[in-house]
N, C-alpha and C positions, 0 to 999 in steps of 0.2 A: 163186481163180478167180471168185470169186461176186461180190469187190469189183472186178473186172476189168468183168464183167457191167456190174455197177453203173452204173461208172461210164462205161461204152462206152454203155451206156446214158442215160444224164444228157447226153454228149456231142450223143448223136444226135435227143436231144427240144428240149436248144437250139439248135440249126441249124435242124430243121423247123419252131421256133415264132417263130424270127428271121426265116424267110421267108415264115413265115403273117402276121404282122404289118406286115411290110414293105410287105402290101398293100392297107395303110390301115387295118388295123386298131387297136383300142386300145394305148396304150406306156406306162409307166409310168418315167417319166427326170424328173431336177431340174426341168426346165423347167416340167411339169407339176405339180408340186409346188409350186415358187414362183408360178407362176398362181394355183393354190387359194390360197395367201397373199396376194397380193395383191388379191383377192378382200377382203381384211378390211378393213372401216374403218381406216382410220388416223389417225383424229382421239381414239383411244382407248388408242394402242399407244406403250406405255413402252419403255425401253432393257430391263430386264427381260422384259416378252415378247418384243423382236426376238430376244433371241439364247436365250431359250424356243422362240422359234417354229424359228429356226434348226437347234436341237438336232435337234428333233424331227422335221426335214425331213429331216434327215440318216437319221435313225432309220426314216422311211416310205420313201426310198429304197431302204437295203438291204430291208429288209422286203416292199416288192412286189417287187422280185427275186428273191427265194427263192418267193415266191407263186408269179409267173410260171413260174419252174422246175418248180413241183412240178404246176402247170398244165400247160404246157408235155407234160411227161411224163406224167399221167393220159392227156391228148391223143391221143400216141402210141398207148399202149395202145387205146385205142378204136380208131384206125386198123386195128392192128395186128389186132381181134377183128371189126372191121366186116372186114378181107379175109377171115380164116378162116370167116366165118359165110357173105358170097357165097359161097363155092366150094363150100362145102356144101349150103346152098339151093338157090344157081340152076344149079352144074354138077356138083353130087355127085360131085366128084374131089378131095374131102380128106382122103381115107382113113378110116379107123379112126374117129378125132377127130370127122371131118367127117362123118359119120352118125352120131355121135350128139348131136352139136351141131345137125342136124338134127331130129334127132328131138324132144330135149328141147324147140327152139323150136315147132316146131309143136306140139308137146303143149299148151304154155303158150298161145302166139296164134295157135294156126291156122294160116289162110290168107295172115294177115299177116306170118308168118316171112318173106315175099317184101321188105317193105318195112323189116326191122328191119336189114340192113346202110347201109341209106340214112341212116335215122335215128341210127346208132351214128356213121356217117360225120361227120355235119350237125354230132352232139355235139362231136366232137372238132376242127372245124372253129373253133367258136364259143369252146371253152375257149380255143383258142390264140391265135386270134384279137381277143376282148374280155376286157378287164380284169373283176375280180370287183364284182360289183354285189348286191350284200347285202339292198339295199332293194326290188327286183324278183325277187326269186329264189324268193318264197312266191307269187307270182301267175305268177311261171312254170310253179315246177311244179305248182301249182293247174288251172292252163288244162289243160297238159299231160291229166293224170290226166284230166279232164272231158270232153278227146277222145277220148281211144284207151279209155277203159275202154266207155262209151256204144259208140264205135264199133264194138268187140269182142263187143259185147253184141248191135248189130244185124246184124252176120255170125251170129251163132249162130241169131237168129230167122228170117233170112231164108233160110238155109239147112236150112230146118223144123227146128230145134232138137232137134239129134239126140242120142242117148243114150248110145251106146257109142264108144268111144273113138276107133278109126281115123273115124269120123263128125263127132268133135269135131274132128280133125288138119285136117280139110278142111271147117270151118266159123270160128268164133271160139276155137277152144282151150278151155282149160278157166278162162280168165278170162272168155270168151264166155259158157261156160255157167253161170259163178257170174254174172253180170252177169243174163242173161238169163231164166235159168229162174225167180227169185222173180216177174218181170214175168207172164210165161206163166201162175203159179201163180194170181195172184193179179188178174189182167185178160188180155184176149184179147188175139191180137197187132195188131189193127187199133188198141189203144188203145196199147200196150207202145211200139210203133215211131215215133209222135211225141213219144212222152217223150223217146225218147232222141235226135231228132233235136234235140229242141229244147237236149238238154245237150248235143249236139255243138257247139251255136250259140253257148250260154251260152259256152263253153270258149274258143271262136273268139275274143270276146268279152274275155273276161278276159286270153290269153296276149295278144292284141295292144294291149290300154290302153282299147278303145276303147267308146261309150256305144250304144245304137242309134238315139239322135236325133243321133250325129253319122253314122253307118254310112247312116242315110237322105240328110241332109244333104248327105254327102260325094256319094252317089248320084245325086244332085240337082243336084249341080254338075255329075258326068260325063255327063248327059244333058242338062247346059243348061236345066236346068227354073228351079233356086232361084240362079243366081246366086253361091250360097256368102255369101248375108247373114246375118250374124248379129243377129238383135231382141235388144231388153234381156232380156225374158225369158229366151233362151238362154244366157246367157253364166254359166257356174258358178262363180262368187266362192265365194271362200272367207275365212273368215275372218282370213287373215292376210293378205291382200289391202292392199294399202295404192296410195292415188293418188299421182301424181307430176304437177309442172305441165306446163299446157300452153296454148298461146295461144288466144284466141277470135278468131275471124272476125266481119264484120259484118252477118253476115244476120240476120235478122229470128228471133226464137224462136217459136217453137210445138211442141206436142204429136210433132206428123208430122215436123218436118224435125230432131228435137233427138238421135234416134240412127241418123241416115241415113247411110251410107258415108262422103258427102263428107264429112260433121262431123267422122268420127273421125279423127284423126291422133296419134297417142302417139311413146312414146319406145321403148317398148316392147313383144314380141309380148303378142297376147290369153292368159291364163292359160287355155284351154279343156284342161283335162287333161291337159297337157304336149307339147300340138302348138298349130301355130298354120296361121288357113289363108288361100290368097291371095285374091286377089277372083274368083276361079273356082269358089272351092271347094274345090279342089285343097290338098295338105297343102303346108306350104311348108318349107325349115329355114333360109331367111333373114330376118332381122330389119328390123321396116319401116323402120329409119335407112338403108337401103341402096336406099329407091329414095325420089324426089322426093315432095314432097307433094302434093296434088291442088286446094289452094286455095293462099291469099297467107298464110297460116298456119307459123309455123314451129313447130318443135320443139326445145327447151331443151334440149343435150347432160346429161346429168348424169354422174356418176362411177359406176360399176359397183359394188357391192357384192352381200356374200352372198350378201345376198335378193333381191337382184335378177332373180332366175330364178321367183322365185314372185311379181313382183307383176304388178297389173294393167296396164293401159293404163289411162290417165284417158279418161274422154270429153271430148271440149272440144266445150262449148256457145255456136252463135251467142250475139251480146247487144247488144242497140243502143247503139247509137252517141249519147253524151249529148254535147252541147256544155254546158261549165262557164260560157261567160260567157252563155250563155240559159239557163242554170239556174231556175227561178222559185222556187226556195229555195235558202237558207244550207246546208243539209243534201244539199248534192247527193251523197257521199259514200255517204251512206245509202239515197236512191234510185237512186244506181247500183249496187249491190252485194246489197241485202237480198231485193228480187222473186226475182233469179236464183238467189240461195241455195235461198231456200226454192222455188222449180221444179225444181233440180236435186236436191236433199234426196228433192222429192215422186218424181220420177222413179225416183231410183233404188232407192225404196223401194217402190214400187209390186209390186203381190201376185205372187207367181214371181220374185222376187230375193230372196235371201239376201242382207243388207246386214248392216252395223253405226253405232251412233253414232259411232264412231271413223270411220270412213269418211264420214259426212258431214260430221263435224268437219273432215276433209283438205279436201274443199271448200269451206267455207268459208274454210280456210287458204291455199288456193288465189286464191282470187278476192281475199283479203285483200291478197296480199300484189301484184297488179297495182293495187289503188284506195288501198291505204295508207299518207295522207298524215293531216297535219291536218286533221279531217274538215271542220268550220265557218271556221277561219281564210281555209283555200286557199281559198273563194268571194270573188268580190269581194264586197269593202262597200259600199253603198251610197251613192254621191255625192250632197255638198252642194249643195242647187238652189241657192243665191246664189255669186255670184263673189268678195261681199267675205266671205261665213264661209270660205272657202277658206283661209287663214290664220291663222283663230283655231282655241286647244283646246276652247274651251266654244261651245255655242252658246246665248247668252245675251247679252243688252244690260249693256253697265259703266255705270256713272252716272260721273259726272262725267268731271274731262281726264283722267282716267290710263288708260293705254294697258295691254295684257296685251301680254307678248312675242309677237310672230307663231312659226307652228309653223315658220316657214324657218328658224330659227336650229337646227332641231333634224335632227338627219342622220337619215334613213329605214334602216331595217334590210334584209338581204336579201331575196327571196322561201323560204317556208318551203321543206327538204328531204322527200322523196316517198322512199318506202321505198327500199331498196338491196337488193344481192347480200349483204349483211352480217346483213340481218335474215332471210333467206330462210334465212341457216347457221344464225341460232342455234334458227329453229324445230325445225333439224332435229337438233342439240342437245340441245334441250328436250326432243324427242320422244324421243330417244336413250334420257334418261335414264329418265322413262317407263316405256321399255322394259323399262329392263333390271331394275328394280326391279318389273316386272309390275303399274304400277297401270294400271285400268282409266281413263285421262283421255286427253285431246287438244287439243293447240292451235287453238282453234278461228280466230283472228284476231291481230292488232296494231297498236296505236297509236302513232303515233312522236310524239313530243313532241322540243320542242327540246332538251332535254338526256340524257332516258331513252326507253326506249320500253319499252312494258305490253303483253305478250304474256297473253291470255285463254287458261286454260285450263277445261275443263271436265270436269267427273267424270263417271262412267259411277253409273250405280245401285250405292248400298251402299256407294258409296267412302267413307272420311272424309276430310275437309280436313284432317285433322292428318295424311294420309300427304303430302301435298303438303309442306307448311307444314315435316316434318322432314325434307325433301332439300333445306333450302337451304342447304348447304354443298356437298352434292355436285352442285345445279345451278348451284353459282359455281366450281365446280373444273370441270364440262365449258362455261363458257362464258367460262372464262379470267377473271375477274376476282373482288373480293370483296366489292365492293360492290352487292348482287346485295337486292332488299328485295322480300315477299313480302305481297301484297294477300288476304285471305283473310275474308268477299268482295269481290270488286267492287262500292263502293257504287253500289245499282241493277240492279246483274246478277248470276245463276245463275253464278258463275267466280270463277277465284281467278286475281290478277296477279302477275305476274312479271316485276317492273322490271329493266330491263340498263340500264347508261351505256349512251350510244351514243358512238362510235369519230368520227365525225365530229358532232363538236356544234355548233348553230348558236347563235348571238348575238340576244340577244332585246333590240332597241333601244327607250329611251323613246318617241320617237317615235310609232312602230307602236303602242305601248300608249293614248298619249295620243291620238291620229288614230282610233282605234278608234271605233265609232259608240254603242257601250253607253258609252264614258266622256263621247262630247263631247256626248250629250245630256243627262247629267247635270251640272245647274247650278249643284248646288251646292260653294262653294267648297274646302269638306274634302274632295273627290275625289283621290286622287291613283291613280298609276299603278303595279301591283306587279311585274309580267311576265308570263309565260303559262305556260297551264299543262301537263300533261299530254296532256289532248285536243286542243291547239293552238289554245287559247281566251284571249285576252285577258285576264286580270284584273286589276282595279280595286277599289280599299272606298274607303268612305266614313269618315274619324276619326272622325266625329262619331257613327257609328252603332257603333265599336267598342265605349266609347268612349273607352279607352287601350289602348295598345299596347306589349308585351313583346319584344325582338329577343333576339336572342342568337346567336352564334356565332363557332366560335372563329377565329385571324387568318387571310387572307387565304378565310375561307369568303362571303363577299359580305356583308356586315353593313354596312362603308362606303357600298358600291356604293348599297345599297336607302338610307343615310337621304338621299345625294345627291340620288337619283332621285326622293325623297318633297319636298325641298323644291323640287327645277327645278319639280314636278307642283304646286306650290302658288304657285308664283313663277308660271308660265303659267295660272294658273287665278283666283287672286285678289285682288284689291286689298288695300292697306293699311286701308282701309274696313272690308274685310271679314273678313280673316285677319290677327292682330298675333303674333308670335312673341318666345318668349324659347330663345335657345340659350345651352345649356351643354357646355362642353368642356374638361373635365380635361387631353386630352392636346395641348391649344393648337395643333394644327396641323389637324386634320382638318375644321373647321369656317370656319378663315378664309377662304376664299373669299367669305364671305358676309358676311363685313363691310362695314357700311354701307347694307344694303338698307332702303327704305322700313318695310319690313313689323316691324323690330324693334323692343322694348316698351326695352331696353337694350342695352350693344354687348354681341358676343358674352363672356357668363361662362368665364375660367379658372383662376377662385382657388374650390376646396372649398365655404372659408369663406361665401364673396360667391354661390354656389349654392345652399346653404344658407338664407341670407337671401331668395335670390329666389324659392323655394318657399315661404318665410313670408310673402312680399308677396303670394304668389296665392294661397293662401289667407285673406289680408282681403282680396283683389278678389272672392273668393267669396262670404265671406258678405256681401258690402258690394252685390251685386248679389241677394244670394237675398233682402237685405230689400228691395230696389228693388220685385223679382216680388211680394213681400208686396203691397207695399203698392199694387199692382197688381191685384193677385189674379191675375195668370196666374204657371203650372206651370213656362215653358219659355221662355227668354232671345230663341227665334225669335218667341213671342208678344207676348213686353216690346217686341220691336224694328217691328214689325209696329202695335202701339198708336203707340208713338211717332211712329211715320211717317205716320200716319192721322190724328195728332192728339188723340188722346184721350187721353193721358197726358198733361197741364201741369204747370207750375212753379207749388207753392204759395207764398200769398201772403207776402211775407214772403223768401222764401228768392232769393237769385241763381244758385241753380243752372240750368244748362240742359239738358234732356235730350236727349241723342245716342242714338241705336243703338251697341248693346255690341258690338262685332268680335268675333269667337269667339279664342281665345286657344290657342296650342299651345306646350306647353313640348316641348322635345328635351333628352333629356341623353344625353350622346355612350357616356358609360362611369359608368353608375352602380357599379363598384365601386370606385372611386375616392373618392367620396362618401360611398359607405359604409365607407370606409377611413378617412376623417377626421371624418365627423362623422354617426356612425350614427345615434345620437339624435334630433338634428335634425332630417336626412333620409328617415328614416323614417317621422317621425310626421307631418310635413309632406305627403309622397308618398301616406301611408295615409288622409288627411284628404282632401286633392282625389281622390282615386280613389274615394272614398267616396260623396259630394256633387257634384262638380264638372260632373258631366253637364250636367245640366239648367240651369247655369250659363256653359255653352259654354265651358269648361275643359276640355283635354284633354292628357294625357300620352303620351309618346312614351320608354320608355326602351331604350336600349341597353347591351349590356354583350357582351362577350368572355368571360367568366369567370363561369357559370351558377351557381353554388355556393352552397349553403345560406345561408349567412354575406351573400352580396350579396344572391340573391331570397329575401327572408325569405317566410313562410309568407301575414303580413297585403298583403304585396305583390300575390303571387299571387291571392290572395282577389279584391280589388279590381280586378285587372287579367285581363278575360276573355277578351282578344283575346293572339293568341302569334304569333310568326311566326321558327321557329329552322332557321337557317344548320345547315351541317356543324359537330360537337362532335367536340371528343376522346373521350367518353364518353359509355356508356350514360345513367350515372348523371346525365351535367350533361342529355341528352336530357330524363330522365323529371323533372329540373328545370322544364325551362321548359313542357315537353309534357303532361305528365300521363304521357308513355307512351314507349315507343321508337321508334326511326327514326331522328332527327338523326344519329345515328353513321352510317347506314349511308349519308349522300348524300356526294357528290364535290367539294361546293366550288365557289368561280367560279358565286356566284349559286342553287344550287341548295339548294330553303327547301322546308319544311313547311308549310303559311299553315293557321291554327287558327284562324276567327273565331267573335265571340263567338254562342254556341248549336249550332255544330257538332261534330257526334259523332267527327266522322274530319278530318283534316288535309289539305288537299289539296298535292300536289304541285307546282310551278313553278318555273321560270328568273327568277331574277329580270331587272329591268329592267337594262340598262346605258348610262350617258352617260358620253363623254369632259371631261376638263378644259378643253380648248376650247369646248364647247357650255355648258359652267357659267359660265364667264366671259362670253360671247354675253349670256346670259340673264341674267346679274347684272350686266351692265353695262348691261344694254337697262332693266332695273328702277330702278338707280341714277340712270339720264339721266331719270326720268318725275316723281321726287318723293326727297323730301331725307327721310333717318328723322327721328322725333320723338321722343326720349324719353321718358320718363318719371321723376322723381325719386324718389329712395326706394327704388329696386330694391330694391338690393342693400345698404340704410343697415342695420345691426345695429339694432334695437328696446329701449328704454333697457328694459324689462321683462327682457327676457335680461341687463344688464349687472348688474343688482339681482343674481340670480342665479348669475351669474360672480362677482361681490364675494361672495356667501354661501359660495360653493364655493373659494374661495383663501384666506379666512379673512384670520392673520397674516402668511401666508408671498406677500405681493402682492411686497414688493423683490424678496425671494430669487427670485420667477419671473419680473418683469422681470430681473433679473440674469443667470438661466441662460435668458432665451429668446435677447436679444441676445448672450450667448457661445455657444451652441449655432449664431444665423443666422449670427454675424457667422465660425464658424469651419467654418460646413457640417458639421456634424461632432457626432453627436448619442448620447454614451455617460454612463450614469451613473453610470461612475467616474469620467469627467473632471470631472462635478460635483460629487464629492466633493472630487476634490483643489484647484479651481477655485476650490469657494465654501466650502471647510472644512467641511459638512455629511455628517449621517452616511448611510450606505448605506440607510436607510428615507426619510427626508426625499429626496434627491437622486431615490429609486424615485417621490417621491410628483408631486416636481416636473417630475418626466419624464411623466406619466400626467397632470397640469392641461395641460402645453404639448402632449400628442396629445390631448386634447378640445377644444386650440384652435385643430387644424390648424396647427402650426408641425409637429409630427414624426409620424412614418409609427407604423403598430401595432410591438409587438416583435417580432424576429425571432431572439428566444431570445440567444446569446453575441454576434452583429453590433452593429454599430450600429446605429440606428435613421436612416430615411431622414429630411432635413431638406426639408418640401415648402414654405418659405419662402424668395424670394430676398432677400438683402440690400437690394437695394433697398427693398423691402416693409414693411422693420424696422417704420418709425414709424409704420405703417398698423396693426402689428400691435398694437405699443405702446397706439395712441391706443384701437383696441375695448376694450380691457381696461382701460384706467383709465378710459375714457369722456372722455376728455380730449379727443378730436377724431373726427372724421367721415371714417368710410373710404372718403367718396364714393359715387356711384351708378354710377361707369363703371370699365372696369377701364382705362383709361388712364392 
């Protein structure tokens, strides 16, 4: 029977709490559930938590059903005891029971036994009606308690606090007289009876949420007094408050008009304590997306999350209206963005606001991200007053007939890219990550550069940069990529960067580099053009101020791309007069384009060997001019040249020399490890000598390589060479080669370099330059048509001093390596065992004569059981012949 009960019971409390609900009140069903879920970010949720999260939706389903149930039926119960207690109260025909359920309530509260069937009702109204709320359930029954006991306490005083019992029944009860009587004991009642009005107030107060600056407020709207504005001062942030964008309007800023109604317009209600209210005053429980806005101002949809319920509204601040092409500075970026900051900074921190640095950090993330372009690029540049520099890269007079290419030959770039919906995610990314790891920092802004863009963050007090600096793996797994490189500081600023590729990259054209106004006002002729940088700045060096130069990077990272664009930028900028070049190219295809131009000392070198020599020949053009400066007594080849043209330098008497102006001199070597593969000796000491001296001689080096490795950049290399500029690397390790430090690994390629010049502490970041092969031939053809090259003899002629040398170093065995160099060229084919069987010599001699013919660039290093590579072609034989006995002259051209 009792499970019969039960369950006839259980029947009857689900039916009455399925029609108590039915009437809008709280429900607990999937729907509801997968709401809450979708609520979550989803830029963080794996195949692992969906069907986690899934489980468990299943799991809170059944679970608030049974809640609901055992709800549901407490419910009942109250009903069931709110009837029995009216009939005994208010019509004492409940027999037995009902007198003394009677009686015991009035013992307990008195007079208010009247109202405790209402309140038992109300209870069970509420249960069945609203879902369980856990988080309001201590300020419920807190309020509760703070009414009715106060209340109970001034029945008992105002019913002269009476003594004995049936007095108590028809006064406050005996909670009345516990309430009351310590009051009475201990102050009169004239002082008792505000106390306790005043915790009736308090009580009011707390069960309903509310503050009494908004209880006046609100009042103040119902009488039309205040409007229902809310001042900065009112508005009670909290610290997890966070801003969201929002557009500005063009009115004018000031003090008065910057937290006026019409300004505000969010995405979002006001966080005031978990109501929000309308422009009346009035409490409202719709969201301002749901009515029009009041100016020409929109509002940014965004996606719903979490916390979406806890944050602010932004304020959106008029902000005047700049026109960029009346700018009166390059920095218009800066003066349109930095006042407003710091006004709205001051605003919202002003005394009676609860702010945080985080919070003004959003602002200035805000405003970032509508002015966030190239800050100095995007300004126009400033136009050439003459008609005819209009054309030219330099602006500077040529002497004599030769002509500089005109800049039409060269194709303009696009106009730069302006932040996107792209950078706007990853701040929020950034912040994510941030978050979840609880450091106290903020994205305060971002810089989009053509290839990366540098988001600034900044730390809060106590932070260290090393908590930043070790989440960069996890802030390259939340912003999808892995090439993801970590600035820590920003040189010049309080923040640490954080480079992303950007998803659309823009093309950073010669042109644009060389058109720039910093480049075409510099005259002089080692100027050339590198790409731009990070900030969206142009850059340019000067060789001559390097004053050699270190590339490196490995295939298809832009290594090619920069030396093309370094010689177009010297081909447009100077004469044969003035710039005379020697190019080397081991891998004989990447520099012919450039065959034949004026400006060559020799044609271009692709024999090791004949590189080799033409490094020994610029080193006695060095010291053949530092005795010139001797004898001169000037320091510096620009001074030698400068006497000479004044006149003050003559021909002594006696000699038919004539004095010229010395052209400044740039060697290029396409692939120094190539060089150092044949003829490391050589190369080496030769490269260490002009990088040593050659400065001040107007000698300058140029090398590049693909392959950073101890073994190519030797130690004395480095030394000498303080200028670096490294491509994307396979490795750390080739990085801290050519760098001193890391990075190189971590850039993307296509142009995108570290540039280290000499005396800088940090490497700056850039894109480099890019020209097509049509604009190279334009431009070397327009060179070609202005003046014929002039050689010079001797390049590349071997120095009988080295031949003396080579005779001391082959001793007896001179046939036997004529013998095995021509069966080695003539069969491509370079093992020494077939010179064993070949020339009947034994496995040391055959080892030895294989090791004279790789010191004379006929064969490549070993490669342990392979053959050894043959870097002579047949053709070549008798050339190779002739250095080595001295028998004939390997010529000055490699023709």
């Amino acid at each position: 029977m009792g499970r019969g009960l039960g369950g006839a019971w259980s029947l009857l409390a689900r039916g009455v709490g399925s029609v108590a609900r039915a009437g809008g009140g709280h429900s607990t069903s999937p729907s509801v559930v997968d709401e809450d879920f979708r609520d979550i970010d989803d830029d963080y949720l794996t195949a692992d938590d969906v069907d986690g999260f899934e489980g468990r939706a299943d799991r809170q389903v059944s679970g608030a059903q049974g809640h609901s149930h055992r709800r549901d039926g407490i419910g009942l119960a109250l009903l069931a005891l709110a009837l029995l207690v009216s009939v005994g109260v208010w019509l004492g025909a409940a027999g037995p029971v009902g007198a003394f359920i009677d009686a015991l309530v009035r013992a307990i509260v008195g007079t208010a036994a009247l109202l405790v069937p209402v309140a038992l009702a109300a209870g069970a109204v509420v249960l069945m009606r609203r879902g369980p709320n856990p988080d309001k359930r201590a300020r419920y029954i807190g309020g509760a308690l703070l009414i009715v006991l106060p209340l109970l306490g001034l029945m008992h005083l105002v019913a002269g606090a009476p003594e004995d019992f049936p007095g108590r029944s028809h006064a406050g009860g005996f909670v009345g007289y516990v309430v009351g009587t310590p009051l009475t004991a201990g102050v009169t009642a004239w002082v008792s009876v505000p106390i306790l009005v005043l915790c009736i107030a308090f009580g009011v107060l707390i069960l309903s949420g509310r503050t009494i600056r908004e209880v006046v407020d609100a009042a103040a709207g119902w009488l039309g007094l205040g409007g229902g504005r809310i001042d900065d001062d009112d508005l009670p942030w909290d610290d997890d408050a966070e801003y969201e964008d929002a557009e500005y309007d063009d009115a004018e800023y000031d003090d008065d008009a910057a937290y006026d109604d019409d300004a505000v317009d969010a995405d979002d209600d006001f966080a005031t304590g978990g109501w929000s209210r309308s422009a009346s005053g009035l409490r409202s429980d719709d969201p301002y997306e749901n009515y029009p806005p009041d100016d020409d101002s929109t509002v940014r949809p965004r996606r719903r999350t979490a916390r979406s319920d806890r944050r602010s509204a932004p304020i959106a601040v008029p902000t005047p209206t700049v026109d960029v092409a009346d700018a009166p500075t390059d920095n218009f970026d800066d003066m349109l963005t930095e006042p407003v900051v710091d006004e709205v900074t001051e605003q919202i921190a002003r005394p009676g606001t609860r702010t945080t640095r985080k919070r003004a950090g959003e602002v200035a993330k805000s405003r970032s991200r509508e002015t966030s372009a190239p800050a100095r690029p995007a300004a126009p540049e400033p136009a050439v007053d003459t008609a005819a520099d209009s054309d030219a890269l330099v602006l500077a007079d040529v002497e004599g007939d030769y002509r500089l290419p005109p800049a039409t030959l060269l194709v303009d770039g696009d106009p730069p890219k302006r932040g996107s919906q792209t950078n706007d995610d990853m701040i929020d990314r950034i912040t994510g990550v941030l978050e979840q790891f609880k450091i106290d920092a903020a994205v305060t802004g971002y810089t989009r550069g053509p290839t990366v863009t540098r988001y600034e963050v900044e730390l809060g007090p106590g932070v260290k940069v090393e908590k930043i600096t070790a989440l960069q793996r996890n802030i390259a797994y939340a912003v999808a990529t892995d090439n993801v490189r970590l600035l820590a500081p920003i040189p010049g600023k309080s923040a640490v960067g954080i480079e992303v590729p950007n998803s659309d990259r823009e093309m950073v054209r010669l042109a644009d580099v060389l058109k720039a106004p910093s480049t075409r006002k510099d005259s002089h002729p080692l100027v050339i053009g590198l790409g731009k940088d990070i900030e969206g700045d142009f850059v340019s060096a000067n060789l001559a101020k390097m004053p050699h130069l270190l590339v490196a990077g490995s295939t298809g990272s832009g290594k090619s791309s920069f030396v093309n664009s370094m010689l177009v930028s010297l081909l447009t900028r100077a004469t044969p007069e003035q710039v005379r070049m020697i190019l080397i190219d081991p891998k004989m295809v990447e520099l012919t384009p450039y065959e034949g131009i004026p400006h060559l000392i020799t044609p271009i070198i692709t024999q090791p060997k004949k590189a080799a020599a033409a490094l020994a020949w610029l080193v006695e053009e060095m010291e053949q001019r530092y005795q010139d400066m001797k004898a001169s007594r000037v320091r510096h080849i620009d001074d030698f040249n400068s006497k000479v043209a004044s006149g003050e330098i003559t021909t002594p008497l006696g000699s038919e020399r004539v004095y010229k102006p010395y052209p400044y001199i740039l060697a290029i070597v396409d692939e120094l490890a190539d060089l150092m593969m044949t003829a490391p000796r050589d190369v080496e000491d030769a490269i260490v000598r002009i990088t040593q001296k050659a400065r001040a001689a107007g000698i300058h080096l140029v090398l590049a390589t693909q392959r950073p490795s101890v073994d190519v950049v030797t130690g004395l290399i480095k030394t000498n060479v303080p200028s670096r500029l490294a491509f994307a690397t396979s490795s750390l390790t080739d990085s801290r080669v050519i760098l001193d430090q890391p990075g190189a690994e971590k850039l993307i390629g296509m142009g995108d370099g570290l540039f280290l010049p000499m005396g800088a502490n940090k490497p700056v970041r850039m894109q480099g330059a890019f020209i097509t092969d049509e604009e190279i031939a334009a431009v070397v053809d327009y060179a070609r048509e202005q003046a014929d090259p002039e050689y010079t003899e001797g390049v590349t002629t071997a120095k009988a001093g080295d031949k003396k040398d080579i005779d001391g170093d082959i001793g007896n065995d001179l046939d036997d390596l004529l013998q095995a160099i021509e069966l080695v060229v003539s069969s491509q084919f370079g093992s020494t065992s077939m010179l064993q069987r070949k020339l009947r010599v034994g496995f040391a001699k055959a080892g030895r004569l294989m090791d004279l013919m790789e010191t004379r660039g006929v064969v490549g290093p070993s490669e342990g059981s392979k053959a050894r590579e043959v870097l002579v072609k047949p053709d070549d034989l008798a050339g190779v012949i002739a250095s080595i006995t001295g028998g004939g002259d390997t010529g000055s051209s490699d023709e």
